[in-house]
C-alpha positions as CSV (number, residue, x, y, z in Angstrom):
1,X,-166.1,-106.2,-206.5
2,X,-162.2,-106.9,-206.4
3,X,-161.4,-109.4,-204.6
4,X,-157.6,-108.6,-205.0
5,X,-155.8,-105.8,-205.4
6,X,-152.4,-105.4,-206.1
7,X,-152.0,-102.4,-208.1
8,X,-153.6,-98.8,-207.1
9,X,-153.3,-95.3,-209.2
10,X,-154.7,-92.3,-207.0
11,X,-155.3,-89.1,-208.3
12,X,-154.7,-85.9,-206.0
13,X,-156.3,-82.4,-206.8
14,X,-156.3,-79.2,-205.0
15,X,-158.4,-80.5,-202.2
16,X,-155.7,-82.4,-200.7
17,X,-153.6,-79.4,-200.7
18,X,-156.2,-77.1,-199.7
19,X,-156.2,-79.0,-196.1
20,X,-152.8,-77.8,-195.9
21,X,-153.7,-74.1,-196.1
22,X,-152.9,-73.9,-199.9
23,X,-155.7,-71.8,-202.3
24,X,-157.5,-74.4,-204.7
25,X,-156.6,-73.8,-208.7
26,X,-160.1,-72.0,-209.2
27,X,-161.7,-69.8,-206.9
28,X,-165.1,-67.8,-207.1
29,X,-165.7,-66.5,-210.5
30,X,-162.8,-68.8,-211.9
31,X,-160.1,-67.1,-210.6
32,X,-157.0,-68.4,-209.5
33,X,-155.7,-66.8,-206.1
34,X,-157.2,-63.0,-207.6
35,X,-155.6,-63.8,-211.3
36,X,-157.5,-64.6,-214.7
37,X,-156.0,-68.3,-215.6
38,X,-155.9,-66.0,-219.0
39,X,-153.1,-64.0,-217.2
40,X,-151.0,-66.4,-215.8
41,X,-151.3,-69.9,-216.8
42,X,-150.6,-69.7,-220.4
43,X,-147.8,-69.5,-223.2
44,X,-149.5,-66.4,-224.4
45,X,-149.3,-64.7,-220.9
46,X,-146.0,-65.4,-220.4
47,X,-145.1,-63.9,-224.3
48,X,-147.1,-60.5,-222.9
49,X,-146.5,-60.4,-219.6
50,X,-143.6,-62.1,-218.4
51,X,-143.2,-60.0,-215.2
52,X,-146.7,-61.0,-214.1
53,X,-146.7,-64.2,-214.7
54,X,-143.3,-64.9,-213.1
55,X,-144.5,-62.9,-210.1
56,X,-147.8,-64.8,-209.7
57,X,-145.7,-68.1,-209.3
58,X,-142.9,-66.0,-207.3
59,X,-145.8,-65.6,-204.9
60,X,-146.7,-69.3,-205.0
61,X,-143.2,-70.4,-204.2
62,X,-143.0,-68.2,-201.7
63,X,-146.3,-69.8,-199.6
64,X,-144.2,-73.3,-199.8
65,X,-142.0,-71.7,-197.9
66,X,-144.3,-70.5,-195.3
67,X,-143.8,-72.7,-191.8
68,X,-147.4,-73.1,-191.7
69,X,-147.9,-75.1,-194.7
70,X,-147.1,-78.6,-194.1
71,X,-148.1,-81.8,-195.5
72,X,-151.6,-83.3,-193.8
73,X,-152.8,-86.5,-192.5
74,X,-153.8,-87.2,-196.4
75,X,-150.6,-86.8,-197.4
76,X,-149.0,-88.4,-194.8
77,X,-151.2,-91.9,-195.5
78,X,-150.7,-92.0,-198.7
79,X,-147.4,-91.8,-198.3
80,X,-147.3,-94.5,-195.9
81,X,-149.6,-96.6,-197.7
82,X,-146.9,-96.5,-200.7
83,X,-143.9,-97.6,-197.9
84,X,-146.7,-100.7,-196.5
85,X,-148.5,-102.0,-199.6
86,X,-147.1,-105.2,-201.1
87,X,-148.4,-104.2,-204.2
88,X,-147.6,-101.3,-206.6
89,X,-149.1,-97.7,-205.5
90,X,-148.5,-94.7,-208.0
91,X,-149.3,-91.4,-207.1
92,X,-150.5,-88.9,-209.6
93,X,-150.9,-85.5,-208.6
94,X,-152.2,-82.4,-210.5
95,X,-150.8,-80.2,-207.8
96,X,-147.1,-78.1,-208.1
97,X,-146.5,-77.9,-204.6
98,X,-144.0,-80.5,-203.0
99,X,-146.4,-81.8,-200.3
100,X,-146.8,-85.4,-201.5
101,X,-142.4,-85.6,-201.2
102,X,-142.1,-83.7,-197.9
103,X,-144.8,-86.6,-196.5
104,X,-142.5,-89.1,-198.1
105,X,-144.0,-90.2,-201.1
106,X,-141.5,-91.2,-203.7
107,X,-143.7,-93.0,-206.7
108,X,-144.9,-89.7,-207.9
109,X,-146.0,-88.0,-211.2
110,X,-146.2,-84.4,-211.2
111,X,-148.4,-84.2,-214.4
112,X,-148.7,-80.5,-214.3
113,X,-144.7,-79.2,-213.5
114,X,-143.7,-78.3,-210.4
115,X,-143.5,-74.9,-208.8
116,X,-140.0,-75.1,-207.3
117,X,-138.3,-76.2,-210.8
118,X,-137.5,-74.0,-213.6
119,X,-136.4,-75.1,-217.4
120,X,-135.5,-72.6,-220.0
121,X,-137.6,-72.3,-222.8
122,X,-135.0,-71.6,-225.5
123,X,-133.8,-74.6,-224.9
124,X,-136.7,-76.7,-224.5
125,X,-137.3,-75.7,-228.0
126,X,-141.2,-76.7,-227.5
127,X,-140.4,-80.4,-225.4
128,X,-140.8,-79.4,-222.2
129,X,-140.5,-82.8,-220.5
130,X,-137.4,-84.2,-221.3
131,X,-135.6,-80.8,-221.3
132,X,-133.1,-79.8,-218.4
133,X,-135.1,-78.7,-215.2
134,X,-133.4,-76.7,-212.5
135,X,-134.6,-76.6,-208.6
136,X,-135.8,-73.0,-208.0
137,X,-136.3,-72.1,-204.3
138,X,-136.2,-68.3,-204.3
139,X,-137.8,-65.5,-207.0
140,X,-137.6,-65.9,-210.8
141,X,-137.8,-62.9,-213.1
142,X,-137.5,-62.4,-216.8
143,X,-133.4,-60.9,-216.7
144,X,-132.4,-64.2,-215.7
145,X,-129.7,-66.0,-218.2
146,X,-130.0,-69.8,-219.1
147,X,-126.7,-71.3,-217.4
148,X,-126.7,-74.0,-221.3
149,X,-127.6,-71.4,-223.5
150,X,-126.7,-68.2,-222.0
151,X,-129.9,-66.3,-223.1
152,X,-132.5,-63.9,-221.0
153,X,-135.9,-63.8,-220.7
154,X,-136.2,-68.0,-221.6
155,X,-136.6,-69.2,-217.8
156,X,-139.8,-70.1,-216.7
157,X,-141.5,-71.8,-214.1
158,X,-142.0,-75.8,-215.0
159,X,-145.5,-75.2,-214.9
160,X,-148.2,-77.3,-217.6
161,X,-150.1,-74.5,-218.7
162,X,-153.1,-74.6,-220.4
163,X,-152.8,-75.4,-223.9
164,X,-149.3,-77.5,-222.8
165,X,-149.1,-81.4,-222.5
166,X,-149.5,-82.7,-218.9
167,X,-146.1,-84.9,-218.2
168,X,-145.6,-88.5,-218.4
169,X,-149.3,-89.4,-220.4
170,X,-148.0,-92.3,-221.7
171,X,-147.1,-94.1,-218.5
172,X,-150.1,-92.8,-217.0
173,X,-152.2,-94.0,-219.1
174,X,-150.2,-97.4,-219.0
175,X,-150.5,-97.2,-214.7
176,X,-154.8,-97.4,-215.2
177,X,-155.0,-99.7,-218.2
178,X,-153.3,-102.1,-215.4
179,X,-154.2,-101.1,-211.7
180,X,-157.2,-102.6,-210.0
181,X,-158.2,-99.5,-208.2
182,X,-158.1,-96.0,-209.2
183,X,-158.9,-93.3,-206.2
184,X,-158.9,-89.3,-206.8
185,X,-158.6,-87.3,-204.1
186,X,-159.8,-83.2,-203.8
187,X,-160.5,-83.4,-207.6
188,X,-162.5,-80.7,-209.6
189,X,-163.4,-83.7,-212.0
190,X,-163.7,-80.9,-214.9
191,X,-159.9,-80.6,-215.8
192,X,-159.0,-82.8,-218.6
193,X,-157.4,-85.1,-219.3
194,X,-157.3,-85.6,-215.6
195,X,-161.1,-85.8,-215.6
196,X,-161.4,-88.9,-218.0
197,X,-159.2,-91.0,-215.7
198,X,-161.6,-92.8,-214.0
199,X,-163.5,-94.2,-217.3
200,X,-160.2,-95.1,-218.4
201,X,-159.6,-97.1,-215.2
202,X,-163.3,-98.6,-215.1
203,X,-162.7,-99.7,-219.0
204,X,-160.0,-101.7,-218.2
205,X,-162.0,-103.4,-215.3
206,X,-160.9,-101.4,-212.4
207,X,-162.8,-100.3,-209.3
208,X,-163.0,-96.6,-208.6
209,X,-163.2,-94.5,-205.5
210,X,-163.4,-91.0,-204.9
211,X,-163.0,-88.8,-202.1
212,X,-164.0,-85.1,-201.6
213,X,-165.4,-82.6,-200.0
214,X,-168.6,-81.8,-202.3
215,X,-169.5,-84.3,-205.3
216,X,-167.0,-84.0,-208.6
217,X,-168.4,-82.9,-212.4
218,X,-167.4,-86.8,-212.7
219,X,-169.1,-88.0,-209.8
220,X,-171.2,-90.5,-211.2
221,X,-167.9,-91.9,-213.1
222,X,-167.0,-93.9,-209.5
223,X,-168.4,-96.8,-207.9
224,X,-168.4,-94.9,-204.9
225,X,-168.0,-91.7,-203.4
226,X,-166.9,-90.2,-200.0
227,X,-167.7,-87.0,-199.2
228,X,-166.0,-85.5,-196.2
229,X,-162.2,-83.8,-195.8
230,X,-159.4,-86.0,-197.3
């Protein structure tokens, strides 16, 4: 038991979104809001289907922008926790919505892109993380022209796909080797590398928490468990 803590890492999923009126990632039979993740969350999708895939996340964008979906009561304590703790609080979230900012949460990792942000795959030339990203409020299609490198077609949503690397694994990775308690919040527990946070956290001596709805894959990884909406 800690007796101390001054550093925290907590992990948000779909759950915590999901409160806010947002679909979760996977839905019965695997699907993701009526789409194979094969259709519209790969490299390969987007090289066959560009239309479909940039109207899939059209759609997405276009829920943001819905009056009705608002940050929750989640949302809004963690991001007060971060403005209250006298210790260090990072925020790592595998959602692309912009919840966690709109509640005021400012020590965040998107690990997985964000929805409203575009980058231009010409250019990116493979590193997607460090390349240019552009805000994106409004629909995306494949005859729009790079403003650097004045090409069609290369615009895509700053989404990790499967197959990609999540964003910012290196300080991640730092943030649990160090904190003293890790939390995930509305996690699957069966997305990876996501999944393998907690033993990461609990090897390097850290307490760990989680809190969802139903039990995780990963479960059993925590210390203890809290099962009830975020």
């Amino acid at each position: 038991m800690i007796t101390k803590i001054s550093s925290l890492v907590i992990l948000t999923g779909a759950g915590i979104s999901a409160e806010s009126g947002l679909e979760t990632f996977r839905g019965a039979g695997g699907l993701w809001c009526g789409h194979r993740v094969e259709d519209v969350a790969t490299p390969e999708a987007f090289a066959r289907n560009p239309q479909m895939v940039h109207d899939f996340y059209n759609m997405r964008r276009a829920g943001l922008r819905d009056p009705k979906i608002q940050p929750n009561a989640a949302h809004q304590a963690l991001a007060r926790l971060e403005r209250e703790w006298d210790g260090d609080v990072l925020i790592v979230t595998q959602n692309i919505d912009d919840l966690h900012e709109r509640a005021g949460t400012r020590n965040l990792i998107h690990m997985h892109g964000e929805v409203l942000k575009m980058f231009c795959a010409f250019c990116a030339n493979g590193d997607h993380e460090s390349t240019d990203k552009y805000s994106i409020l409004h629909d995306l299609g494949p005859e729009h022209v790079c403003v650097s490198c004045n090409r069609a077609g290369g615009m895509r949503p700053d989404i990790v796909w499967f197959g990609e690397m999540p964003y910012a694994m290196n300080r991640i990775e730092r943030a649990l080797m160090n904190c003293d308690l890790f939390i995930a919040i509305g996690t699957s527990g069966n997305v990876y590398p996501a999944a393998g946070f907690v033993q990461m956290a609990r090897y390097a001596g850290a307490e760990s928490y989680e809190y969802n709805l139903d039990p995780a894959l990963n479960s059993n990884a925590f210390d203890k468990s809290f099962h009830g909406p975020a």
